[in-house]
C-alpha positions in Angstrom: -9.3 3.4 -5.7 -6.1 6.2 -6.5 -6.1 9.0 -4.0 -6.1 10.8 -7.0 -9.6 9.2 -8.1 -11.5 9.3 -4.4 -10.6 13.3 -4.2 -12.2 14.0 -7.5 -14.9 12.1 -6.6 -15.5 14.0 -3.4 -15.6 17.1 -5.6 -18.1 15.8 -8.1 -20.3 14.5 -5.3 -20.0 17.9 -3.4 -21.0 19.9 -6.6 -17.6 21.5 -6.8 -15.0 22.7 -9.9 -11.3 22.3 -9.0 -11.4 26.0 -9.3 -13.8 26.6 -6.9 -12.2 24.2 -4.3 -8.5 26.1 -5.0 -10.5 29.9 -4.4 -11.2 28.1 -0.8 -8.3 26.8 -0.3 -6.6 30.4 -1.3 -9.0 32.4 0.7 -8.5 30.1 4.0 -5.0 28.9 3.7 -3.5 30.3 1.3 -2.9 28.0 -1.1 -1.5 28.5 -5.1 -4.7 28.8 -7.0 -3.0 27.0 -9.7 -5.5 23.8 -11.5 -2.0 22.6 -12.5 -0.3 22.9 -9.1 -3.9 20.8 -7.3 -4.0 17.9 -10.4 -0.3 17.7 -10.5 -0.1 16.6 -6.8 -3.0 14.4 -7.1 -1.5 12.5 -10.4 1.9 12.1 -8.5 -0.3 11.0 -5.4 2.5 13.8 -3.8 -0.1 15.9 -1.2 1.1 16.2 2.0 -0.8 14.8 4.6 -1.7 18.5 6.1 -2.9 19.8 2.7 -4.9 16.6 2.7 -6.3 17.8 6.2 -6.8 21.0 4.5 -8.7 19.6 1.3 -10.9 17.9 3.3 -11.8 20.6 5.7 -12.9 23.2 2.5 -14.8 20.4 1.6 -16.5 19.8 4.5 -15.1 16.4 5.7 -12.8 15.4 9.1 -10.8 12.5 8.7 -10.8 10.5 11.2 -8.6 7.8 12.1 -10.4 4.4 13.1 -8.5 1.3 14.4 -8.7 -1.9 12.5 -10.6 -5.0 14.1 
C-alpha cells in the first residue's frame, strides 16, 4: 500500500475530512491549511518524517518502531 493510500485511509477510518485534519494540524503546529499543500506531499510521497510524526499525533496514533524477527 502507497503512503499516500494508508494516510487517507487512517482519515476515512477516523471519520475525518482533509480539512478538518489541516485545522489541527494549523491550530497545534502550525501547519499551511492548504488541501493542495497535504495531497500534493502525499501524491509525491514527499512528507517529512516529522510532519509524519505530526499527522499521526492529530490523528491520534504513535508510531512506533518495532524490530524485525
Amino acid at each position: 500500500m502507497s503512503i499516500r493510500n494508508e494516510i487517507k485511509a487512517k482519515l476515512v477510518e477516523e471519520g475525518v475530512t482533509m480539512q478538518e485534519v489541516l485545522n489541527r494540524l494549523k491550530k497545534r503546529y502550525c501547519w499551511s491549511n492548504s488541501i493542495s499543500n497535504l495531497s500534493g506531499k502525499l501524491g509525491r510521497e514527499s512528507l517529512r518524517y516529522k510532519e509524519v510524526i505530526e499527522l499521526a499525533d492529530v490523528l491520534g496514533y504513535d508510531i512506533i518502531w518495532v524490530k524485525r524477527r
